[in-house]
Structures are given as C-alpha cells and as structure tokens.
N, C-alpha and C positions, 0 to 999 in steps of 0.2 A: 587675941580676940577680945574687945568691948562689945558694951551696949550701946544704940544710937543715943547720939547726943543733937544739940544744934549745927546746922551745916550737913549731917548725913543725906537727909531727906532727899534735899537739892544733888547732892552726890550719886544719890542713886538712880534717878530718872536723867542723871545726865549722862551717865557712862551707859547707862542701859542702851538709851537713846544713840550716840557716837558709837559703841561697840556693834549694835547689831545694823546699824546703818550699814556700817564699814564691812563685816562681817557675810550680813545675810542680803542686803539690801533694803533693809525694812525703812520703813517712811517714820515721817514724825510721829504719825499714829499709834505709835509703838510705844514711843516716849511721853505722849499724852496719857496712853494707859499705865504707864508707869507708877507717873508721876499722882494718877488718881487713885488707883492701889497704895501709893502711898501715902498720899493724905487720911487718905480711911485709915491708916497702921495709926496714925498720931490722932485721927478724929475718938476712934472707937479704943485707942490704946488703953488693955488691961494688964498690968505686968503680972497678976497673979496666973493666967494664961496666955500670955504672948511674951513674944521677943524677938529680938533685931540683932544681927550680931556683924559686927564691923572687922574685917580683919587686916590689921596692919602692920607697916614695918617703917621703922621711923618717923613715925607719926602721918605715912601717906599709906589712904585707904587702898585694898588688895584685893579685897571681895567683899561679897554680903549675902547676905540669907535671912528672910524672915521665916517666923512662925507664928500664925492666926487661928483663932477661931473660928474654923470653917462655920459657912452661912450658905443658908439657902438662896439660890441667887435670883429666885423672883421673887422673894418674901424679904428676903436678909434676916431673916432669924435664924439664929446658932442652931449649929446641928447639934446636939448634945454628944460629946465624945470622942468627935472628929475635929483634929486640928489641917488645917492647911498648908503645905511650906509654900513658901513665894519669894520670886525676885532673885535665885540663885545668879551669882557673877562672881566670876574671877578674870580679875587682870589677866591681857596676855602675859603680862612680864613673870608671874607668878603662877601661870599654867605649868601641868608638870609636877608639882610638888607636893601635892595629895591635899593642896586647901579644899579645894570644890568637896572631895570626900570627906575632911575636916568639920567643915561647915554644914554640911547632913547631920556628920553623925550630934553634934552640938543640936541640932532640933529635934532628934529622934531623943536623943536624954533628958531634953527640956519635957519632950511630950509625955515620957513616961512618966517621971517626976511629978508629971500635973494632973496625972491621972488618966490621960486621953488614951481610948483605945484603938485609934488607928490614924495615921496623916494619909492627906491627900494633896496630890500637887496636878495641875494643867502644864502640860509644855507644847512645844512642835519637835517634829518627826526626823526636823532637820538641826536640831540639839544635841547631836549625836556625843557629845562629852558628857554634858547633862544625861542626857540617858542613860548615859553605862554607870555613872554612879548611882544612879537610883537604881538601877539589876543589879549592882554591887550589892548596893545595900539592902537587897531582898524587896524590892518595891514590885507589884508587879500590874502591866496593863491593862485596864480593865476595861479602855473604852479608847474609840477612836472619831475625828470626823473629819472630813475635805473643808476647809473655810477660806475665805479669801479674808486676806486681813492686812494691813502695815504693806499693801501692794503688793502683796505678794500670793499665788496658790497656796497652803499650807494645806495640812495634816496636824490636826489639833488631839492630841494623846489626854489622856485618867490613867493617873499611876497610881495604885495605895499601896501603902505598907500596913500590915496587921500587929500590932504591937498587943496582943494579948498569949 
C-alpha cells in the first residue's frame, strides 16, 4: 500500500466508472461523481488529516480507499472530529483476499492517529461486499434513503464507526 501520487486520481474515477457500469449498471453519472470527489481530495488535500491509499502488485493498481475530513454538505465546513472514508474499490482480480478489509482498517488507524473521533462513509444497499466489511469492522447503520441516481433505484445507507 502507497500514497496517491500523479496518475492515481484519473485511475480512480476510471475503474470506479468501468466497474460499477459493468457491475451494477450505473451510468456515467457515477463516474462524474467520482472523478469530482476526487478533485476536492487534491483541491482541499491536507495530509496532516487525510489520505489516499493505493494498493498494489507489480506496480498495477488493486484497490483504493480515501480518508477526508468530513464536511457539512450544504455549508462544506469540517465537521470537527468526524473523518469520512470514501471511494472504497477492489479489483475483481484481487477480491477474496481480505484487501477491501485491509484498506478499512488502514483508515480506521489513520483516524485515530489524527485524533478523529468517529468515520463516516455513504454507500448503496446494493454494495453488499462493501457492506459486510464495514459490520466487520464494527461500523454500524445509522441512516437510510430510496434515491434515484447513476440510473438506477438505489437505497442510499450512513454507516459510522465510533472510534472513541
């Protein structure tokens, strides 16, 4: 596992985009939000609370996982304490292998490290690999809603973990 470098960025909004196409059926819309999520990671990038973590084998990317400083999302001012995870992805080719879990617990140790008293992450309902590593890792549901999004019905989930 590294840190993003140049060339990730693009990597991430493109696999995101091709996987959950292929996957779930999602539209490009999915990969436009991606790819704007992560413009904000390198606009707003503070390393003394965030990070990106790239996981690989041979020098070809395998997974990723960010970790943000949650923000209020009609103000975008930090919430004080509360980090975000975002972007979770693991290659099929690498499914299986306990990365996805890997790549949690790598932002649950950043968060404490940095002080943060709880993560919070957004996903869909139909993430269900996603999902079980976050109940793995003790995260649990807080919130739910029906959205139409990426073309598709969804079920939009609030996961936290309590890290105090």
């Amino acid at each position: 596992m590294r840190g993003h470098r140049p060339g990730d960025i693009g990597w991430v909004a493109s696999r995101h985009g091709a996987l959950y196409a292929a996957e779930f059926g999602w539209d490009e819309r999915f990969e436009a939000l991606v790819a704007r999520i992560a413009a904000d990671f390198i606009d707003r990038f503070d390393a003394a609370r965030e990070a990106c973590w790239i996981a690989e084998r041979e020098g070809r990317p395998l997974g990723c996982v960010f970790l943000v400083q949650a923000r209020d999302e009609a103000s975008g001012a930090p919430e004080p304490g509360v980090a975000q995870l975002r972007m979770l992805l693991v290659e099929p080719a690498a499914r299986g292998l306990g990365l996805g879990k890997q790549l949690v617990a790598e932002c649950e140790r950043f968060a404490r490290e940095r002080g943060y008293r709880r993560i919070r992450l957004w996903t869909n309902s139909v993430l269900l690999a996603a999902r079980g590593i976050y109940a793995a890792s003790g995260y649990h549901l807080v919130a739910s809603e029906s959205h139409r999004s990426f073309g598709r019905d969804l079920v939009g989930e609030t996961w936290e973990l309590d890290l105090t």
